[in-house]
N, C-alpha and C positions, 0 to 999 in steps of 0.2 A: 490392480492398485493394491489388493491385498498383500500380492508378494512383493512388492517392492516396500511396503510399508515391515513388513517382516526382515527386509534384506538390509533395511536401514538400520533396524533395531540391532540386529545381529552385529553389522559394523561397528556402531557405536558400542556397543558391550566388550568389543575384545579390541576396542582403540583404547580402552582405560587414560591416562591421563589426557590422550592426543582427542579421546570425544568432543569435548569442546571444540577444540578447533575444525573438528570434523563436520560438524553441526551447522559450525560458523560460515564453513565453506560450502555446505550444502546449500545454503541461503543463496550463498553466492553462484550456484549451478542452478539454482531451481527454474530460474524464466527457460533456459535450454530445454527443459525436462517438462514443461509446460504445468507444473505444476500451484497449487494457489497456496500463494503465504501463509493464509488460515491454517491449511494440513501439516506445514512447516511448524508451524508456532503452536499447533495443538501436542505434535510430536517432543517438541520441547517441555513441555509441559509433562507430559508424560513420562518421559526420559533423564528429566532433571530435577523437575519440580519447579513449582511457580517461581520462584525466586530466580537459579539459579538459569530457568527455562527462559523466563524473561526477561534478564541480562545478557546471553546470548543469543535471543531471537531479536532483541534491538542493537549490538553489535552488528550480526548478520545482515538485516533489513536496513540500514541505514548504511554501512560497504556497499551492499546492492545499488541502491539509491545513489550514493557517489559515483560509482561504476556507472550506471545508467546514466547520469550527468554529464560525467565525459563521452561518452557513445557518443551522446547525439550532438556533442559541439564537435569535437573529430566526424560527423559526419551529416554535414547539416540539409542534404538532401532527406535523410532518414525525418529530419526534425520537421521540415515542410510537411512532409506526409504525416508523420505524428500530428501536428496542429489541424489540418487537416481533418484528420478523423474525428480529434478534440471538438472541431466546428458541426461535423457532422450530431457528434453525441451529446453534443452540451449545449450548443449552440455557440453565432457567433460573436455576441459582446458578453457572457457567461465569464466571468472573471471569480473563481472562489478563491474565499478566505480559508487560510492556515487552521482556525478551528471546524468548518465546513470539511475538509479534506483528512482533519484526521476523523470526523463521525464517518464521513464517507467511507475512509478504510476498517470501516468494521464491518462492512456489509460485505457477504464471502465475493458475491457474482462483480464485484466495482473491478476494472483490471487496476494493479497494483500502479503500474507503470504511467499509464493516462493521469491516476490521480499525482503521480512524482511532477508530470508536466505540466500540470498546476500550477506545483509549485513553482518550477522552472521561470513559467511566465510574470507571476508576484515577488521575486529576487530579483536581484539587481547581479548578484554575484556568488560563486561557489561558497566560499561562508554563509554570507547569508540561508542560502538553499542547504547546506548542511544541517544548520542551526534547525528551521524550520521542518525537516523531514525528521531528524531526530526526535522531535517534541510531538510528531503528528505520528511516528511509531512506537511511540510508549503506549498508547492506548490501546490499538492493536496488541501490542506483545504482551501487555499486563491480563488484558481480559483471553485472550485465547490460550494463553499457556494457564492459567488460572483456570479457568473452566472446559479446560481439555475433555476430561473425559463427561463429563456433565452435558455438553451443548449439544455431543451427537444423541441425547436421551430425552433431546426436549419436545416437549410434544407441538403438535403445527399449530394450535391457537398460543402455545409461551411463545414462538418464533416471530410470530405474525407481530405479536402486542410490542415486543423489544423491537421486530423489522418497523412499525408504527413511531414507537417513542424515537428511533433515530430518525426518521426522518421528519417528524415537528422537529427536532431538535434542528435539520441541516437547515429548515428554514427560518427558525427564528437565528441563528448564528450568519444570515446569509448576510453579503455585502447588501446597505439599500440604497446603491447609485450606482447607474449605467452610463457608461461613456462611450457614444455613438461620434463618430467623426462626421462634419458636418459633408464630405461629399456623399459620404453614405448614407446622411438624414435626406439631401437632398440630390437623388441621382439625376443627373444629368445626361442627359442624350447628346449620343455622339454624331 
């Protein structure tokens, strides 16, 4: 991890103007490379500086996100499985809200992509779900290019308190109404 994280740096430094775009596009390789947005976005930080880090890690991360969009409607068995899994980990009438999902994307372990299908499911339409990923990855891009180098120094009780205060926060933000279809309140024998 080290050398790739060295081999990044090195890129960017002798891309000179083209870094940016380099950077942009890294976002756009990272799911291949299995790597977590967090390291993306702290690198930016590092590399850029908060401002100019977190203008192109919300670029990046929201392309991603497009791109992820169309994957799984060009390929809607992918999308079965996706929900799927969604059902497995969240459960199955768990329907989160737009401010829910960008606290959620602050937490390093959430996978990036589950929480896009979120959104997926609360849109109606590619604007819409544009609009909505955009605005759920500023917060992400602002605090991890911001506190780049600061977050890997923090000690496990700061980590715990801020892992605590987001999560009051994903339940007081939560939707307070379930929508159960009535075959499934009342199953039926066949």
């Amino acid at each position: 991890m080290e050398f790739l994280e060295q081999y990044i740096m090195t890129v960017i430094e002798w891309g000179g103007i083209l870094a940016p775009l380099l950077f942009i596009c890294f976002h756009l390789i990272r799911p291949l490379l299995f790597l977590p947005v967090v390291f993306i976005c702290i690198s930016g930080g590092v590399l850029f500086g908060p401002i100019l880090g977190t203008i192109y890690s919300i670029i990046g991360i929201t392309l991603s996100s497009i791109i992820f969009y169309r994957l799984i409607h060009i390929m809607p068995r992918q999308l079965q499985r996706f929900l799927k899994l969604k059902q497995k980990c969240l459960g199955k009438y768990t329907e989160l809200s737009a401010a829910q999902i960008a606290m959620l994307r602050l937490i390093p372990f959430i996978h990036f992509h589950l929480l896009s299908l979120c959104l997926v499911e609360i849109t109606s339409n590619m604007k819409d779900y544009t609009k909505l990923s955009f605005l759920s990855n500023i917060p992400l891009a602002l605090i991890y290019t911001s506190i780049g180098g600061w977050i890997s120094n923090l000690s496990p009780v700061s980590v715990t308190g801020m892992l605590l205060i987001i999560l009051i926060m994903i339940y007081l933000l939560r939707r307070k109404e379930i929508r159960i279809k009535w075959e499934d309140f009342f199953q039926m024998s066949t």
